[in-house]
C-alpha positions in Angstrom: -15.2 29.9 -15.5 -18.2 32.4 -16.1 -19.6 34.7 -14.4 -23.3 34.1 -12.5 -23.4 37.2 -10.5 -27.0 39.3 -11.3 -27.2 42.6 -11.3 -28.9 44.7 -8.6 -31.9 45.7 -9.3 -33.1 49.6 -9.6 -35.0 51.2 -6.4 -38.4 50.3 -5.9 -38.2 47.1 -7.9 -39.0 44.6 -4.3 -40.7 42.2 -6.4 -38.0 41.8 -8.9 -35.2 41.9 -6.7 -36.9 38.7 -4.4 -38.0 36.9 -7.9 -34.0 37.4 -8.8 -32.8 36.8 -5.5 -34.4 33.4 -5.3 -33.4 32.6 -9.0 -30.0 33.3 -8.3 -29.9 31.6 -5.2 -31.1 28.1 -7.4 -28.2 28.4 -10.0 -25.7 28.8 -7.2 -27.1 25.7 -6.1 -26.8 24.1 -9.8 -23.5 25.5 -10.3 -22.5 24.6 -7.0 -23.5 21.2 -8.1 -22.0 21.1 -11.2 -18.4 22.5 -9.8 -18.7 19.3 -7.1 -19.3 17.0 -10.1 -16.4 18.2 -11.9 -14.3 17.9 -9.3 -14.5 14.2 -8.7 -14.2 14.1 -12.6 -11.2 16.2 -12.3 -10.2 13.6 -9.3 -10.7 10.5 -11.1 -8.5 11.9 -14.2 -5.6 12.2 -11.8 -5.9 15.8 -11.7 -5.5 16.6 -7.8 -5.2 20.3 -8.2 -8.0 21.1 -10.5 -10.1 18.7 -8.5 -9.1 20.5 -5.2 -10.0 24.3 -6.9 -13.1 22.9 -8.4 -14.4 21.7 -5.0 -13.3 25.0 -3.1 -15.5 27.1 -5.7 -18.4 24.7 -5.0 -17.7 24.9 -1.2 -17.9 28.9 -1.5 -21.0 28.7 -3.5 -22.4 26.6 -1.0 -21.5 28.8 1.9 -22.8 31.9 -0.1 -26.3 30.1 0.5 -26.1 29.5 3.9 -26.2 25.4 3.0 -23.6 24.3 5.7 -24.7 20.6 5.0 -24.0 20.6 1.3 -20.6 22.9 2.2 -19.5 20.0 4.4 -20.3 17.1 2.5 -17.6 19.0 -0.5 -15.5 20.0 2.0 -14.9 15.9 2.6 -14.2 16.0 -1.4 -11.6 18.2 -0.9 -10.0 16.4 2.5 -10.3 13.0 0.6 -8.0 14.4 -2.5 -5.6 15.9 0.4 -5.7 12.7 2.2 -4.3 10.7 -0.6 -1.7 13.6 -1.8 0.3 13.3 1.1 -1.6 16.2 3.1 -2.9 13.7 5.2 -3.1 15.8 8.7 -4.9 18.7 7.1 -6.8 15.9 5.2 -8.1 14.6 8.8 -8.4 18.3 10.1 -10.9 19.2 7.1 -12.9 16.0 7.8 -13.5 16.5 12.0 -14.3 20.0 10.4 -17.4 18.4 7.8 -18.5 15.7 10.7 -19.1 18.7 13.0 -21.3 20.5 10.5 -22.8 17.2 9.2 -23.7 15.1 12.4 -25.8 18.4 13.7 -28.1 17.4 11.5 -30.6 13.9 11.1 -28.3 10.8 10.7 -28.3 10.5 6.6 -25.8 9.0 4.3 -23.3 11.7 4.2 -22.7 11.2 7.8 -22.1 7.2 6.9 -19.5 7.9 4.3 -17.8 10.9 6.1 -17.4 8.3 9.2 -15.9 5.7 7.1 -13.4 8.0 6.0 -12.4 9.2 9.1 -12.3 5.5 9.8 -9.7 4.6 7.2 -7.8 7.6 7.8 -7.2 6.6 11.6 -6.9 3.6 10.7 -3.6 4.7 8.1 -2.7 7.3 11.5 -2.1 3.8 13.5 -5.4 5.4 15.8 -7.1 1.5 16.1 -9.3 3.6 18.6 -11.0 6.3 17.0 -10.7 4.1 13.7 -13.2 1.7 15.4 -15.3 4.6 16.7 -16.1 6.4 13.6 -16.7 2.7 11.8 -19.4 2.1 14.2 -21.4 5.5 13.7 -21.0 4.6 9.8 -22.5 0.9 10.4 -25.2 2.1 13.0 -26.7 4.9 10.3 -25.7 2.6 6.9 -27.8 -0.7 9.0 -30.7 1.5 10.4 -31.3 2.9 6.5 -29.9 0.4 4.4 -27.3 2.8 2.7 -25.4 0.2 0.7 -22.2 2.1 0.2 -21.3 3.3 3.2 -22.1 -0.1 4.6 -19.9 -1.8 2.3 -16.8 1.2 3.0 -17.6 0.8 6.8 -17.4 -3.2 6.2 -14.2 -2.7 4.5 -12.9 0.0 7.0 -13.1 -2.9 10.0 -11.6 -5.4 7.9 -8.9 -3.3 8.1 -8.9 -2.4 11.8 -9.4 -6.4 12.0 -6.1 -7.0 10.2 -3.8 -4.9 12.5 -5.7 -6.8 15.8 -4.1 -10.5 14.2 -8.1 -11.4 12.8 -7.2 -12.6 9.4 -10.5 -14.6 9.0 -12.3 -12.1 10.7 -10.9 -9.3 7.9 -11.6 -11.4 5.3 -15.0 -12.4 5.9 -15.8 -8.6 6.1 -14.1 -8.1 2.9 -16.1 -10.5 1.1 -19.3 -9.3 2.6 -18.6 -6.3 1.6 -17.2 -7.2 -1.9 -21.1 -8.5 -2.2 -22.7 -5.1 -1.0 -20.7 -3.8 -3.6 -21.3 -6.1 -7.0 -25.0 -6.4 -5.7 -25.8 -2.5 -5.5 -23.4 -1.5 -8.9 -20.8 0.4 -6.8 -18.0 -0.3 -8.6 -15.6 1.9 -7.2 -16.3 0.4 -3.7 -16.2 -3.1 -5.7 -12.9 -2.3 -6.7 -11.6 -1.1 -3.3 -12.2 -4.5 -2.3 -11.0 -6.2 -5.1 -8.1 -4.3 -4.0 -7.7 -5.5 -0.2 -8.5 -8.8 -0.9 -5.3 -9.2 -3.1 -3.4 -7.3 0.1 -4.7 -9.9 2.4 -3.2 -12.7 -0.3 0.0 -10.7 0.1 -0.4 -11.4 3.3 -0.4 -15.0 3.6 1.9 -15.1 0.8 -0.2 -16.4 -2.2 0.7 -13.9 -4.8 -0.9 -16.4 -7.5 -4.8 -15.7 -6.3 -3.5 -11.8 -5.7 -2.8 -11.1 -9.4 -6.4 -12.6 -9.7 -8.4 -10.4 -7.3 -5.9 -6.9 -9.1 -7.4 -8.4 -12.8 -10.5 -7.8 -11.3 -10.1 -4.6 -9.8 -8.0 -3.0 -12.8 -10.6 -3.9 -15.0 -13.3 -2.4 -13.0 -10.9 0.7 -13.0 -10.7 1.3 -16.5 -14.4 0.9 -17.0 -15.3 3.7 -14.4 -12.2 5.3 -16.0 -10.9 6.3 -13.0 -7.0 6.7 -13.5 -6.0 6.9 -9.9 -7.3 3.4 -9.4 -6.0 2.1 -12.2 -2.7 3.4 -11.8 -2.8 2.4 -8.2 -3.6 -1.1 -9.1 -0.7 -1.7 -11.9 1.3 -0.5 -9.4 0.1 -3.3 -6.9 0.5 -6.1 -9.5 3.8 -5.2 -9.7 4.7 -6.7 -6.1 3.2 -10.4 -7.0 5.0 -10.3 -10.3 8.1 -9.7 -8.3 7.8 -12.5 -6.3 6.8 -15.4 -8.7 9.7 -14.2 -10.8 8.2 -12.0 -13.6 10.8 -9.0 -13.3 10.7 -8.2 -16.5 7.1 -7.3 -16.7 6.9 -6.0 -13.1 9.9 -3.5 -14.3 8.4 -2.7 -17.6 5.4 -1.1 -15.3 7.4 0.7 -13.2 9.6 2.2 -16.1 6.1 3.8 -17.2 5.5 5.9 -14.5 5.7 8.9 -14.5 5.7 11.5 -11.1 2.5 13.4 -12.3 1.0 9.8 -12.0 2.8 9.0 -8.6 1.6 11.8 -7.1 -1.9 11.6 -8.6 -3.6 10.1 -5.3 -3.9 6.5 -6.3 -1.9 4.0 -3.7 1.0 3.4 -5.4 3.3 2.2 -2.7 4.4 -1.0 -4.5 5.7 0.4 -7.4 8.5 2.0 -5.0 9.4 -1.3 -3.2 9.3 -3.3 -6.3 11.3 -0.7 -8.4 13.5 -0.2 -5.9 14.8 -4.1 -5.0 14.4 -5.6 -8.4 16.9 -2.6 -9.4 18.9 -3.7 -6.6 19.4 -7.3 -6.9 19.6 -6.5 -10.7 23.2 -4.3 -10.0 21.3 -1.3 -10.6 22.2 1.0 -7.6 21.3 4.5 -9.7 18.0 3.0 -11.0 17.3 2.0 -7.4 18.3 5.6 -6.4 15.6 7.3 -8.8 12.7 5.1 -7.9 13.0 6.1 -4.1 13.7 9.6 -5.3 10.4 9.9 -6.7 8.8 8.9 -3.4 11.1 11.4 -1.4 7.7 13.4 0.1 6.9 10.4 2.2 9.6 10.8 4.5 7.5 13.4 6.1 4.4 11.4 6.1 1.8 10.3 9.0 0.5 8.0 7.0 1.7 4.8 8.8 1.9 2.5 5.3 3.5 5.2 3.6 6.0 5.5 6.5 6.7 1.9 6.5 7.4 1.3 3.1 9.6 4.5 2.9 11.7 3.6 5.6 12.3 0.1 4.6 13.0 0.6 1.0 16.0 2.9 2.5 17.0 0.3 4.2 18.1 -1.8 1.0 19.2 1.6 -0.4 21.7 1.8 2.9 22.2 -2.2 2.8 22.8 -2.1 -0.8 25.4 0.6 -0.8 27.4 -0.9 2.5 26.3 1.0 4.9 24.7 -1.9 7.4 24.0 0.2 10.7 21.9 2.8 9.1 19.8 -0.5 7.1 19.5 -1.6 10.3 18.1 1.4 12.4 15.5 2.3 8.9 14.9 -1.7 9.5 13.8 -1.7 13.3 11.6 1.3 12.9 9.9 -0.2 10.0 9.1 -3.1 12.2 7.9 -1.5 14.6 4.6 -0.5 12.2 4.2 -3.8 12.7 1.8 -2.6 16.4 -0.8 -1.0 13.2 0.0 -2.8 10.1 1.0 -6.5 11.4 3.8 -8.6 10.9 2.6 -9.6 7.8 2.5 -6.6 5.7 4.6 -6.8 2.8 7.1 -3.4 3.7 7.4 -5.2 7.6 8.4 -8.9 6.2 11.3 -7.2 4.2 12.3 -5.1 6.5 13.0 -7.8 9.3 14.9 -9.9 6.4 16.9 -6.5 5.4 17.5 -6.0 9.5 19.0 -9.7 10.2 21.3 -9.3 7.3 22.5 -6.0 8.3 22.9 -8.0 11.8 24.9 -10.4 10.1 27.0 -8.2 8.5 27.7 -5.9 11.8 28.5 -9.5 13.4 25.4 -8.7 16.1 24.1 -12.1 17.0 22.2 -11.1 20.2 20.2 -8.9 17.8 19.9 -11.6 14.8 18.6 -13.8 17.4 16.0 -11.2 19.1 15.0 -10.4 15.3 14.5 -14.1 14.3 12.4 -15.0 17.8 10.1 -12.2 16.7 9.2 -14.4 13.8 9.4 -17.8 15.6 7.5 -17.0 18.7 4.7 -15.7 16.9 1.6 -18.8 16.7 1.2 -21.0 13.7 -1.7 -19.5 12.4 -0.3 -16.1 12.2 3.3 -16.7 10.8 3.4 -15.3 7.5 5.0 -18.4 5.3 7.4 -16.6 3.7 8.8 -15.2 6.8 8.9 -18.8 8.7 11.0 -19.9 5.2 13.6 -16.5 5.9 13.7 -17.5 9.8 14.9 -21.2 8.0 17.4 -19.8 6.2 18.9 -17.3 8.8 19.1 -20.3 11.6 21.0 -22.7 8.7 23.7 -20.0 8.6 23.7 -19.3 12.3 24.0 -23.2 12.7 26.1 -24.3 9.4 23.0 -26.9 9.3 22.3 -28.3 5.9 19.0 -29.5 6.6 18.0 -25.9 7.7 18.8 -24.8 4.3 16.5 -27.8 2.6 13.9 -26.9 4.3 13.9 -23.1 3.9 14.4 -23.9 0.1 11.4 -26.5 -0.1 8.9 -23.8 1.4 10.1 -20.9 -1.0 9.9 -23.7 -3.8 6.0 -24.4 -2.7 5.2 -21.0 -2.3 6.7 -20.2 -5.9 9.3 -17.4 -4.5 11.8 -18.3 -7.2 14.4 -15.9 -6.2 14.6 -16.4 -2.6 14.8 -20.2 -3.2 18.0 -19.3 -5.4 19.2 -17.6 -3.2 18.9 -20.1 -0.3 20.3 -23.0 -3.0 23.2 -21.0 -3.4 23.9 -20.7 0.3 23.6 -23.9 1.2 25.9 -24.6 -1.7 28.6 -22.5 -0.4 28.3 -24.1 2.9 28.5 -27.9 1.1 32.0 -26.7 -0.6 33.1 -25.2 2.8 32.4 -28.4 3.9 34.3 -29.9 1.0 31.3 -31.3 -0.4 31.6 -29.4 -3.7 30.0 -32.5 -5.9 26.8 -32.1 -3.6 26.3 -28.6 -4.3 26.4 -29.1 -8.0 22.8 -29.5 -8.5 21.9 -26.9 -5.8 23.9 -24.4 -7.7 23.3 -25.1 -11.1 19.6 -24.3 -10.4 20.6 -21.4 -8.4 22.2 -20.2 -11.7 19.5 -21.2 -14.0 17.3 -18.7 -11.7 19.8 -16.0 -11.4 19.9 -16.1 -15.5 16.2 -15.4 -15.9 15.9 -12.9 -13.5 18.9 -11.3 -15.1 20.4 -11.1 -11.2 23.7 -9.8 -11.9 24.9 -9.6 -8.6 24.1 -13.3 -8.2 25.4 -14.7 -11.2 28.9 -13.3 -10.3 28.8 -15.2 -7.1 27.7 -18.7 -8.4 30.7 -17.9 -10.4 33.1 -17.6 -8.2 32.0 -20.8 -6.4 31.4 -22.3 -9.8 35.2 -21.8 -10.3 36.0 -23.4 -7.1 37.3 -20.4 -5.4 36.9 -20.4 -2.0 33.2 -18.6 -1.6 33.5 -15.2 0.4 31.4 -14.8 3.5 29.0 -12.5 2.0 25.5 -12.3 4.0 24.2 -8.8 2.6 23.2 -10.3 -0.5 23.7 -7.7 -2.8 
C-alpha cells in the first residue's frame, strides 16, 4: 500500500496549501475509489479478509473527507462480506448503521440496494416483518427511478418472503420477473442469483431434473463474471439434484474438492454439507460423514435460519447414523420447526421430518410418528411437497403392514426419479412379503432394490438385501443405516 499523505506546506504559503488541500482531498477520493473496487475484486476471488481490509481503508478515506454517503455505501461492502462469513449479526448491525447515514439523504440507488439487503438478511433472521419492510422502500425508490438492479434484488428479496408465507406461484412469478430485469439490463450477477433460486424453488416441488438446468445456467454465468464465490456456491448446489436422481459418484467427486478456504469463502455452500454428509452415510462411511460436518462446525452458532436448519438436521443423521435415536430426534424437531421461515418444503426440513419418524420408530414412539406424519398429511394438496407425501406412504405401510402402502410410495419415488428412496421402499416391502411368507413375490421387488443399491455403491443396503436374499429372517431395522 503507498503512501498519499502531502506534506505541509511552509508558513505563508495560503495559496499553496488550499491548491494542495483540494488536490489531496480528490486522490483520497480516487483512492478511496480504487480500494472499494478492489475489494469486491478481492470479494469475488473468495478472498473475504483482504476484501474486508480493503473496504475499511476506503471507508477511512472516505470519512477523512467528510463524505458520510460514500462511507456508508462501503460500509454495506463490508456488512455484505460479514453477512455471508458467518458474522451475520454484526453483518445486520453494520447495515442499520449505512441506512441511517444513507436514507438522510435524497432517495437514490444506494438506498435501493442497501434495502434489499437488509431485506434478505431478515429474511435469512426468520424477521418476515421487517424483511417485507425494507423490500418495499427498495421497490418504491427502484419503481419511481427505474433502477434496474435493485428492482430486480428487491423482486427476488419478496420471492423469498413469498416462499416462507406458502405462495409458491406468487415467488416464482417474482423470480422470473426478476430473472428478466436482470438478462434485459446485463446484470449478470443478479441474473445469476436468480438462476440460483429458481433451481431452490425446483427443489422445492421436487423436480431436480429442471434444477440442474437453471444451476448450468447460473455456473456458467459465474465463471464468466469470474466470480468464485458463486461458482463455488453453485457446484455445491448441483450436488443436491445429483444426489437425488442417483448420480453419487459425481455429486461426491465435487464434494471431495472442497476445500475449507473455499467453504468459508462466502458463497452459499450449504448443500455440499447435506450431500456430503448422507451419501457418506448411506455409503458406510461414518468418518467421511464426520469430516464433512466438521468443516461446517461454525454454524452451530449461527442466526442465520438456513444455516441453522441444515446444521441441525445433518446432525441428526450423524446421531441416527451412529445409534443414538433420541438425540436425531431432538436435532430433528428443531430443524422442523424452521419450517415457520423456510416452509415445509425446504430441502434441510423434508429430511429432517424423515430422519425424526425413523428415530420415532426406532425409540418405539408411535404417538410422535403419528403427530410427525399428520404434519405432512394435513397440509393441502397444492402445498405437499411430493417427495414428502411418497415418505408419509412409506412410513403408514410399515405402521399398517399394508402392501399397497408400499406400491404406492415406490410408484411416486419411481415418477419423481428418486432412485434411492424407491430402493429403499422395494426392499421394505420385500421384507414385509417374506414376513408374510410371500418370499417368491418379493423377488422382483428386491432384485431391483439390489440392482439400485449396486450402483450407488450403498453398502449398508446391499448387506441387508443379502440377508433377506439368503432367506434369513429379515431384522426389524427402521433407522436405515
Amino acid at each position: 500500500m503507498f503512501n498519499l499523505r502531502v506534506p505541509l506546506p511552509a508558513r505563508g504559503e495560503v495559496f499553496l496549501m488550499n491548491t494542495l488541500t483540494d488536490a489531496q482531498l480528490v486522490v483520497s477520493a480516487d483512492v478511496a475509489e480504487l480500494l472499494d473496487r478492489a475489494g469486491e475484486m478481492a470479494a469475488n476471488a473468495g478472498d473475504p479478509d483482504s476484501a474486508r481490509r480493503l473496504f475499511e481503508e476506503s471507508i477511512e478515506l472516505h470519512e477523512q473527507r467528510g463524505d458520510t454517503h460514500a462511507a456508508a455505501r462501503v460500509l454495506w461492502r463490508v456488512a455484505r462480506v460479514d453477512l455471508f462469513t458467518g458474522r451475520r449479526d454484526e453483518a445486520m448491525t453494520r447495515m442499520e448503521r449505512a441506512l441511517a447515514v444513507i436514507s438522510a439523504d435524497e432517495p437514490d440507488e444506494d438506498l435501493a440496494l442497501l434495502s434489499t439487503a437488509l431485506a434478505t438478511g431478515y429474511w435469512f433472521s426468520g424477521d418476515l416483518d421487517r424483511a417485507t419492510e425494507r423490500a418495499e422502500l427498495a421497490l418504491d425508490i427502484s419503481e419511481a427511478h427505474a433502477y434496474p438492479e435493485p428492482l430486480a434484488r428487491a423482486l427476488r428479496a419478496k420471492a423469498g418472503i413469498a416462499q416462507s408465507r406458502g405462495h409458491s406461484e406468487e415467488s416464482g412469478a417474482l423470480l422470473r420477473r426478476a430473472l428478466e430485469i436482470a438478462l434485459d439490463s446485463d446484470l449478470g450477477l443478479e441474473a445469476g442469483n436468480c438462476y440460483f433460486n429458481l433451481s431452490d424453488a425446483c427443489f422445492r416441488r421436487d423436480d431436480y431434473v429442471d434444477a440442474l438446468g437453471y444451476l448450468d445456467e447460473a455456473l456458467a454465468l459465474a465463471r464468466k463474471l469470474g466470480i468464485r464465490p458463486e461458482e463455488w456456491a453453485t457446484l455445491a448446489e448441483r450436488t443436491y439434484p445429483l444426489y437425488m436422481l442417483g448420480r453419487w459418484d459425481e455429486a461426491q467427486a465435487t464434494s471431495e474438492e472442497f476445500t475449507q478456504e473455499q467453504i468459508d469463502a462466502g458463497g452459499v455452500v450449504l448443500s455440499l454439507l447435506q450431500t456430503g454428509v448422507e451419501i457418506h452415510i448411506q455409503r458406510g462411511e461414518l468418518d467421511g460423514a464426520r469430516r464433512v460436518f466438521s468443516m461446517f462446525s461454525r454454524l452451530e452458532e449461527s442466526t442465520d435460519v438456513q444455516e441453522r436448519s441444515m446444521f441441525l438436521v445433518m446432525r441428526a443423521c450423524l446421531h441416527r447414523a451412529e445409534g443414538r435415536p433420541r438425540e436425531a430426534l431432538a436435532d430433528g424437531e428443531m430443524t422442523i420447526e424452521t419450517a415457520r421461515t423456510l416452509g415445509l418444503p425446504f430441502q434441510g426440513v423434508k429430511q429432517a421430518i424423515v430422519e425424526a419418524v425413523e428415530a420415532a420408530f426406532v425409540l418405539g414412539e408411535t404417538a410422535k410418528i403419528e403427530e410427525l406424519l399428520s404434519s405432512i398429511e394435513t397440509v393441502p394438496a397444492g402445498s405437499r411437497p411430493p417427495y414428502l407425501d411418497a415418505q408419509a406412504r412409506r412410513f403408514r405401510a410399515r405402521l399398517a403392514e399394508d402392501g399397497t402402502g408400499y406400491e404406492a410410495a415406490a410408484e411416486q419415488f419411481r415418477e419423481l426419479a428418486i432412485p434411492f428412496w424407491l430402493a429403499v421402499t422395494l426392499l421394505e416391502h420385500a421384507e414385509w412379503l417374506v414376513g408374510q411368507g410371500q418370499p417368491s413375490q418379493a423377488e422382483p421387488l428386491l432384485a431391483e432394490a439390489t440392482e439400485i443399491f449396486e450402483r450407488l455403491e450403498a453398502r449398508p443396503w446391499l448387506e441387508r438385501t443379502t440377508r433377506l436374499a439368503s432367506a434369513e429372517q429379515p431384522e426389524a431395522l427402521t433407522a436405515g443405516h
